[in-house]
Every structure is written in structure tokens, then in C-alpha cells.
C-alpha positions as CSV (number, residue, x, y, z in Angstrom):
1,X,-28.3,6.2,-26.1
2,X,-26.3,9.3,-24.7
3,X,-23.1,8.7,-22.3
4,X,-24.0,9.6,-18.9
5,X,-21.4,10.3,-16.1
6,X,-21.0,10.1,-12.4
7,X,-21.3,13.7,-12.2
8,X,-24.6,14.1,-14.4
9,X,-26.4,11.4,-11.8
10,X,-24.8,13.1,-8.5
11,X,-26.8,16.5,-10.2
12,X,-29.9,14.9,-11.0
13,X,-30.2,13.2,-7.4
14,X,-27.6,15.1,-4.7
15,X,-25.8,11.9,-3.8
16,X,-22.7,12.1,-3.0
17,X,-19.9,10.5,-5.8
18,X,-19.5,7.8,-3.6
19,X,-22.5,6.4,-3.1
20,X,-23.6,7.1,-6.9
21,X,-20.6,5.1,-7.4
22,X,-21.0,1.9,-4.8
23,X,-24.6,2.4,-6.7
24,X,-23.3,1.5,-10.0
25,X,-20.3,-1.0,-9.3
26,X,-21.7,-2.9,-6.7
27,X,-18.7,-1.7,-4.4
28,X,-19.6,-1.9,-0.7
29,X,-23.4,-1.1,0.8
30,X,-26.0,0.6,-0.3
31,X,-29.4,0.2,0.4
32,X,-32.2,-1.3,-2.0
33,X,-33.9,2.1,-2.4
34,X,-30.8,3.9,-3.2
35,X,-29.6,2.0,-5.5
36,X,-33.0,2.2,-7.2
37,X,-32.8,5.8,-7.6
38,X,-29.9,6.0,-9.0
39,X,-31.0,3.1,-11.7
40,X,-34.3,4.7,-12.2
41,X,-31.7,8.3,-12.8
42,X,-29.5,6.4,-15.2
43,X,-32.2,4.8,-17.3
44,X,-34.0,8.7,-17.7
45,X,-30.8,10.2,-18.3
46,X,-29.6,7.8,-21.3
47,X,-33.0,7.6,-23.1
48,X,-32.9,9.5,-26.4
49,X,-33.4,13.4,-25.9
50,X,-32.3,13.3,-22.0
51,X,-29.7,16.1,-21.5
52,X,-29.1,16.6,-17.8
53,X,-27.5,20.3,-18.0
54,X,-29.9,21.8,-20.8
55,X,-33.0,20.1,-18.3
56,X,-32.3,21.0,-14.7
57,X,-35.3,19.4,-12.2
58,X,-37.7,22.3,-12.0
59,X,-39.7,22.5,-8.4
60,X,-40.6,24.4,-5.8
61,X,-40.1,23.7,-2.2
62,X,-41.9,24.9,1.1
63,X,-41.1,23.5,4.1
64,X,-41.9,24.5,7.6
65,X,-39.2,22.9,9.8
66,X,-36.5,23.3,12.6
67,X,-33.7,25.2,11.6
68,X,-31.4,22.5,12.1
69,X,-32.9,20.3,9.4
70,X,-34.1,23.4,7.3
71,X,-30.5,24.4,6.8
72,X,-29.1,21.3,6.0
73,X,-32.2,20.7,3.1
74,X,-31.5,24.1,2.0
75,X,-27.6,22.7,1.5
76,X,-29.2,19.9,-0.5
77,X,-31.0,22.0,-2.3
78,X,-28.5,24.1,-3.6
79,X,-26.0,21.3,-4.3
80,X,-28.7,19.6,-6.3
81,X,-28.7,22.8,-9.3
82,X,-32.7,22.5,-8.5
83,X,-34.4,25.3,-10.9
84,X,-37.4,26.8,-8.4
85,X,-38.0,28.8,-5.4
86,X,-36.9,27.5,-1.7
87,X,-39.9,28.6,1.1
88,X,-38.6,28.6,4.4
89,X,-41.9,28.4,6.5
90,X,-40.3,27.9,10.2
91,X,-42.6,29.0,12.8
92,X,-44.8,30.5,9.9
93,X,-48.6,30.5,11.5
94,X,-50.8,28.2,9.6
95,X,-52.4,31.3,7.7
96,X,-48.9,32.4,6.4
97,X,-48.4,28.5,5.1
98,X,-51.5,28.5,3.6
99,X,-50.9,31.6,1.7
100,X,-47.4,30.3,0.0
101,X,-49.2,27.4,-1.1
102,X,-52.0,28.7,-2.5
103,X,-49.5,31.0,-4.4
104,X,-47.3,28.1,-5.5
105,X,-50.3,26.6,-6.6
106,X,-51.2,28.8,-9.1
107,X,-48.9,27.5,-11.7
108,X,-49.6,23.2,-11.7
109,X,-46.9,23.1,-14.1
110,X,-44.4,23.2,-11.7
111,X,-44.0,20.1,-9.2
112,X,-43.9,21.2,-5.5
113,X,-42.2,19.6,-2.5
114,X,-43.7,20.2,0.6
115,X,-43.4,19.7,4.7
116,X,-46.4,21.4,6.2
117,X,-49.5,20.5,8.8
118,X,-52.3,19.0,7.4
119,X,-55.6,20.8,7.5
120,X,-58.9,20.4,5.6
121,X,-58.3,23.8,3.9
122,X,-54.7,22.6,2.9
123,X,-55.8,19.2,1.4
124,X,-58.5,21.3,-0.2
125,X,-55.9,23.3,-2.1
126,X,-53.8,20.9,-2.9
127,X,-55.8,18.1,-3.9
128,X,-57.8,21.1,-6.6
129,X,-53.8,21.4,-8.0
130,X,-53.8,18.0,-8.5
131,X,-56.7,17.9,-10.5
132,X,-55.4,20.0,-12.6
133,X,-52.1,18.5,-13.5
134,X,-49.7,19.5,-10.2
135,X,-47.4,17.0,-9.0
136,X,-47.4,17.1,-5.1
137,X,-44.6,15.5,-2.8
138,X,-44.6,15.3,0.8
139,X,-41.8,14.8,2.7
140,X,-40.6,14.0,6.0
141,X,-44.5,14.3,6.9
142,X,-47.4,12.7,5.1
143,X,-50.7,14.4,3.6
144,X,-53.9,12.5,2.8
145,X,-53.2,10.8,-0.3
146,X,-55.5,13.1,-2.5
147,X,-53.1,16.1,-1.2
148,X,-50.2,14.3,-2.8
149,X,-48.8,12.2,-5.5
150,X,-46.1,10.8,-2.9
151,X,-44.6,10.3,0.2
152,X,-41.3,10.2,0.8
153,X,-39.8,10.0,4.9
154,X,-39.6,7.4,7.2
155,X,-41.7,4.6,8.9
156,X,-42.4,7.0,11.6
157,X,-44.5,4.3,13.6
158,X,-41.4,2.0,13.9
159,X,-39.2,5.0,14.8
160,X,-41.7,5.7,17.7
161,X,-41.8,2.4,18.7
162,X,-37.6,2.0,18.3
163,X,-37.6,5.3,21.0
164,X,-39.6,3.0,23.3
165,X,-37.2,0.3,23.3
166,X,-34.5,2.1,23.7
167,X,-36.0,3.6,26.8
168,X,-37.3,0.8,28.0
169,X,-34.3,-1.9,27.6
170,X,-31.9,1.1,29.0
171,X,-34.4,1.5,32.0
172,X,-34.6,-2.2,32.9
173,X,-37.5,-4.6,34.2
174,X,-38.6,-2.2,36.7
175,X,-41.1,0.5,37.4
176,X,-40.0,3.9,36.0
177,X,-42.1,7.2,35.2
178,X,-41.3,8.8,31.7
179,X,-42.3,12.0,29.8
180,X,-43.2,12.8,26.6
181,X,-42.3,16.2,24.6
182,X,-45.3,16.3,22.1
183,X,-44.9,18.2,18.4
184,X,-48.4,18.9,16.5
185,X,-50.8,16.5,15.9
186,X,-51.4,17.9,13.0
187,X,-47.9,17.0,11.6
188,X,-48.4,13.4,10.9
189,X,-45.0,12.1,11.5
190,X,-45.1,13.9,15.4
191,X,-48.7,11.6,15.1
192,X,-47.4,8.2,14.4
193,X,-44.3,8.8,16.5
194,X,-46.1,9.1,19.6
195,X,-48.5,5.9,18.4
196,X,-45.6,3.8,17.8
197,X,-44.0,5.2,20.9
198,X,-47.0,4.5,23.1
199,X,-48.1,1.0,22.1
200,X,-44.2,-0.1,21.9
201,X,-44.1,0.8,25.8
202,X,-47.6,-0.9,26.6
203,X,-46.2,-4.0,24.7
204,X,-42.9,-4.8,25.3
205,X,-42.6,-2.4,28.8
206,X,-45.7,-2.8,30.5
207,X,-43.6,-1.0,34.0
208,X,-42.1,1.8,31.5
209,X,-45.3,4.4,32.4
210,X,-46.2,7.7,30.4
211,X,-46.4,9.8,33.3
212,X,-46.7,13.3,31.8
213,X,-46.9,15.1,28.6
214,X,-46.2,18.6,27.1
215,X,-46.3,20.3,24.0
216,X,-43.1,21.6,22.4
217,X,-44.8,22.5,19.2
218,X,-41.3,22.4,17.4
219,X,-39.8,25.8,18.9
220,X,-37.1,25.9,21.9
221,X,-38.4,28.8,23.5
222,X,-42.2,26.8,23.8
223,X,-40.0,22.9,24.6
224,X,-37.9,24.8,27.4
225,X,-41.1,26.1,29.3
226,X,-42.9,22.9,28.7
227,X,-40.3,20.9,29.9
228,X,-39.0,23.2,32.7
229,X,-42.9,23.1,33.5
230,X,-43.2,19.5,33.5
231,X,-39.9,18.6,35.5
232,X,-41.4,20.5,38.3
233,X,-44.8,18.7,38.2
234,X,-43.2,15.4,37.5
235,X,-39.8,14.9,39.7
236,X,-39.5,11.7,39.2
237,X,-39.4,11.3,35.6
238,X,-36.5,8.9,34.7
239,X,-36.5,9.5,30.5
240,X,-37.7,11.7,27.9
241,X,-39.0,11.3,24.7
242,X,-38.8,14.6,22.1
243,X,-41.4,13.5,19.1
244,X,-40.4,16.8,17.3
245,X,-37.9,19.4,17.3
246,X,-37.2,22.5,20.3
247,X,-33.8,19.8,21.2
248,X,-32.0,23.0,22.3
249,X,-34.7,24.5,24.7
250,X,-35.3,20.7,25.9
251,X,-31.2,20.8,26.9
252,X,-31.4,24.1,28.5
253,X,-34.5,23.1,30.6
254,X,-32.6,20.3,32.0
255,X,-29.6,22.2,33.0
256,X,-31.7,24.8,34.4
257,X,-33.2,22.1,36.6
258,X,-30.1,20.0,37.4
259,X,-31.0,17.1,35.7
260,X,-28.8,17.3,32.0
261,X,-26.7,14.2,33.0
262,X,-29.0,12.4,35.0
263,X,-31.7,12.0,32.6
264,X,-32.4,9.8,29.5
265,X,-33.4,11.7,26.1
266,X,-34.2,10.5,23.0
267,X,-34.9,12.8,20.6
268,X,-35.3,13.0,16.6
269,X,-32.2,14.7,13.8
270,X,-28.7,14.6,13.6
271,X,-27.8,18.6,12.8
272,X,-26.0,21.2,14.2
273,X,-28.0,22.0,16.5
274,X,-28.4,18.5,18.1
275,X,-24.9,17.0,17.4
276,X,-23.6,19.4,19.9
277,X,-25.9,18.3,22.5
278,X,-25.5,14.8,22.1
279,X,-21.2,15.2,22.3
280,X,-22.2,16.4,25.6
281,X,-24.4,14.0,27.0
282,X,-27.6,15.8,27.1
283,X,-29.6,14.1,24.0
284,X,-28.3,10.3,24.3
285,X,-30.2,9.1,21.2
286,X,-31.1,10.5,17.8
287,X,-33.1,8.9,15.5
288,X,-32.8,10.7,12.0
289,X,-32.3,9.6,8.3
290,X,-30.5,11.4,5.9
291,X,-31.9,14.8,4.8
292,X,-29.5,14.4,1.4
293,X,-31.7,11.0,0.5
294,X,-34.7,12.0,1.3
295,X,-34.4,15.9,-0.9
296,X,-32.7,13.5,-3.9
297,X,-35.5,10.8,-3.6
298,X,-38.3,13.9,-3.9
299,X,-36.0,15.3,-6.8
300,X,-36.8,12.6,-8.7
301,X,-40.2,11.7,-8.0
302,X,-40.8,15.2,-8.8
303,X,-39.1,14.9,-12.0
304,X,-41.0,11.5,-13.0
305,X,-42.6,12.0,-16.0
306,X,-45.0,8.5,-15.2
307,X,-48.0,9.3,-12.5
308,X,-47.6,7.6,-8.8
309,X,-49.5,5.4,-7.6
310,X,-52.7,5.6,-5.4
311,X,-50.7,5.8,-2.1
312,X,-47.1,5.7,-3.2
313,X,-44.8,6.4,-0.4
314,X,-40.8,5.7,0.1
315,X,-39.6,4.9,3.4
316,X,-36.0,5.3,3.9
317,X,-33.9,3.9,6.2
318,X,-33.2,5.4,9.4
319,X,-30.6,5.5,12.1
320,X,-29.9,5.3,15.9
321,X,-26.9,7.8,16.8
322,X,-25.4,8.8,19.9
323,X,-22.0,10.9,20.6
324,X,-19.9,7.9,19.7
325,X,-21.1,7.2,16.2
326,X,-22.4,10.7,14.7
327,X,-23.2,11.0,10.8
328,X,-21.4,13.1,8.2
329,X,-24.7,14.5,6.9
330,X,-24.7,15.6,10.9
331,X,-21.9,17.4,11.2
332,X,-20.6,19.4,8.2
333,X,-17.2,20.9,8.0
């Protein structure tokens, strides 16, 4: 069995030397699935043959995201030595999308992370990869389980539901119109938020009522029209709920309309593009995990030599943040 440092796991997953190390010693917390993968790391990288700096992870990522959690995956990415190409699909049509993947399909010995919309032609493409011998990870938002050979992201129906409680317990018991700032259905996680959003209202805050809706589709310049758009229409809205990205139009939409202090936002990532807004008061929640988990925990599901399971996903933990408790993956030096 071959010595394995600190430093070879921190490589082979892109977590930081402290948590590899809490990991190991059993020094302060670290959640259950953490500490799995960096077990699961150890036990690969001290079987006989395992040399972490001869064998680099070899993937390929495509991910069509914001820019403020497309940059900080990209820093993950290269901190991580990964040995493949990085695909930055933002605002890429879905004809451009399904183009890269076809062409990262080609080769199915090379495992491929993706965050993309699901379609019938996508899941066509890449459940045919599959078949013959691609390994498949979706991140952040789920495919249909023939499209991939995992999942790993959050429980996006509990963070949906956890917007809705936050709204409605900083509302109060009484009647109050709300709004909703819509992603793409066809992203699954801007899907389950706004299920878990809706039937955490109708549950728990029967007087907390949807009163309008707009689509932000991920981009500012489309969020600040939708919501400029729907402030008029809806005066008295007293909260808003952003299931997908555009934060920064959102913001500006607000200001333009008088209402950046007054309202209630939550929103989803901690990045610079949101941290800013939430020192000032005009996001008051983010819900986000941590982008440097979630790349490592693909990392090595991509690198897993053993076949998933039928439905394997990971769900990591997420958090509530607010100006007064921002995370470090949020704001980097």
C-alpha cells in the first residue's frame, strides 16, 4: 500500500487542506458526505498501482450557467489539475449546446460533466454515449436517469420550499402578495424550486399568495425587464422569489422602481456577483452550496472506476446566507 498525503487527496478532490484534514482526524465538522469522499479518495489512492500525479482525473466539462457560478467552477477546476477541456455554454442557444455535446460525445472514453437543459434530443445523445461506455454526471441540474450515470446538486425541492418559509415567517400571519422570477422549466432544478416553493406556501402560508410571475430565463438583461415589467403590473408585491440566476438585473429593476430596500428577495448563489448585492441590502437571502464540493464530488464520481447505480444522486448540504454571515467560497480575495 502506497503513502498518500494531504496534498495528493486535496488534487484528486479540490478540497481545501483543511477540510481534507478535519476529514481524516476527526478535528471539528464535516459533513457525512464529505468525509465520504475523501475516504472513498484515500482508499483509491493507496490501492496497489494508484499514483495520483502520473493519473490526473481525465473529463470534460460543459456547463451552461451564470457567470457568477461559472467562474468560481472554472476556479475549481483549475485548482483541481483536471486533464480535459472546460465548455463555457452561458447563454449558448440550445442548438449551440447540443452541438458541444454531440462533439464531446464522440469519444465515450472520456467521462463528461455536464449542467445543461434537458430535451428529448439531449437525453437522446447522451443516453446512446452511455451505451457505449461514457460516464455521464449532471450537476447542479438533474437529467433523466438514462442521460446520466449521476447526480450530484442539491435537494432542490427543500431549497424551494426553505425560500417559502423564509418569506413567509418574515412576512407574518397576514395577507401579502408575492412574485416569482421563473428560470427554465427545462432546467430541472429551476423546476423543483418553484414546486417546493409553491406547495411550501400553500402549506405552511395559506395568506402568503403567488400573485405574479415572470421569466428571467437566467440572464439580467431578460430578469430586469421581467421584473421592471412586473412591478408595474403588480404594486403591491411585498417579496420576491429568484428560482434562477439574472440577481443583478433583478437589483437594478428594483432601484429603478424605488423599491431596493423595501422589498424582500430571496434568491439562489453566493458569488461575486450576488455577494455585493446582499452587503447592500438588495438580495436578503441566498440559498447556495458550495461550488468547490459539488466540482470535487463530480471529480470523483467521474473518476470511479465501479458503475453507479440506477438513480444514484448526491445531495449536498446547502446554506441560508445573508450580508452578516457570507461564505469564503462567496467572496474570494
Amino acid at each position: 500500500m502506497r503513502r498518500v498525503t494531504v496534498a495528493d487527496i486535496m488534487r484528486e478532490t479540490g478540497l481545501s487542506r483543511a477540510t481534507v484534514d478535519r476529514a481524516l482526524n476527526g478535528r471539528g465538522r464535516v459533513h457525512d458526505r464529505t468525509r465520504l469522499v475523501v475516504e472513498e479518495t484515500l482508499r483509491k489512492l493507496s490501492s496497489p498501482g494508484a499514483d495520483p500525479a502520473a493519473r490526473p482525473v481525465q473529463a470534460d466539462i460543459a456547463l451552461r450557467l451564470g457567470r457568477g457560478m461559472m467562474g468560481q467552477l472554472r476556479a475549481a477546476w483549475a485548482a483541481s489539475g483536471t486533464k480535459g477541456a472546460f465548455h463555457d455554454l452561458h447563454l449558448a442557444d440550445d442548438a449551440s449546446v447540443l452541438r458541444v455535446v454531440e462533439s464531446l460525445c464522440k469519444d465515450a472514453s472520456r467521462p463528461l460533466i455536464v449542467t445543461i437543459k434537458s430535451s428529448d434530443r439531449i437525453t437522446a445523445v447522451l443516453s446512446a454515449a452511455r451505451a457505449r461506455g461514457k460516464r455521464v454526471i449532471a450537476v447542479i441540474s438533474d437529467l433523466a436517469p438514462s442521460a446520466r450515470d449521476a447526480f450530484v446538486g442539491l435537494d432542490d425541492r427543500a431549497v424551494g420550499q426553505t425560500a417559502a418559509f423564509l418569506i413567509g415567517r418574515m412576512l407574518g400571519d397576514r395577507p401579502t402578495p408575492v412574485g416569482v422570477v421563473l428560470g427554465s422549466p427545462a432546467f430541472r432544478c429551476h423546476e423543483d424550486r418553484e414546486i417546493g416553493f409553491r406547495t411550501g406556501l400553500r402549506a405552511n402560508f395559506p395568506k402568503v399568495v403567488i400573485s405574479g410571475e415572470v421569466q428571467g430565463e437566467d440572464s439580467a438583461e431578460l430578469t430586469r425587464h421581467a421584473v421592471a415589467r412586473l412591478l408595474r403590473d403588480q404594486p403591491a408585491l411585498g417579496a420576491l422569489y429568484n428560482v434562477g440566476g439574472g440577481n443583478l438585473g433583478l437589483a437594478e429593476a428594483l432601484r429603478a422602481a424605488g423599491r431596493a430596500q423595501d422589498m424582500l428577495v430571496v434568491g439562489h448563489e453566493v458569488n461575486p456577483v450576488t455577494a455585493p448585492l446582499l452587503r447592500a441590502g438588495e438580495i436578503d437571502f441566498a440559498l447556495a452550496g458550495d461550488p468547490r464540493e459539488l466540482l470535487s464530488t463530480a471529480l470523483a464520481l467521474a473518476g470511479d472506476s465501479e458503475p453507479a447505480k440506477q438513480g444514484a444522486e448526491r445531495l449536498l448540504d446547502f446554506g441560508v446566507y445573508t450580508r452578516f454571515n457570507l461564505p469564503v467560497f462567496g467572496t474570494p480575495a
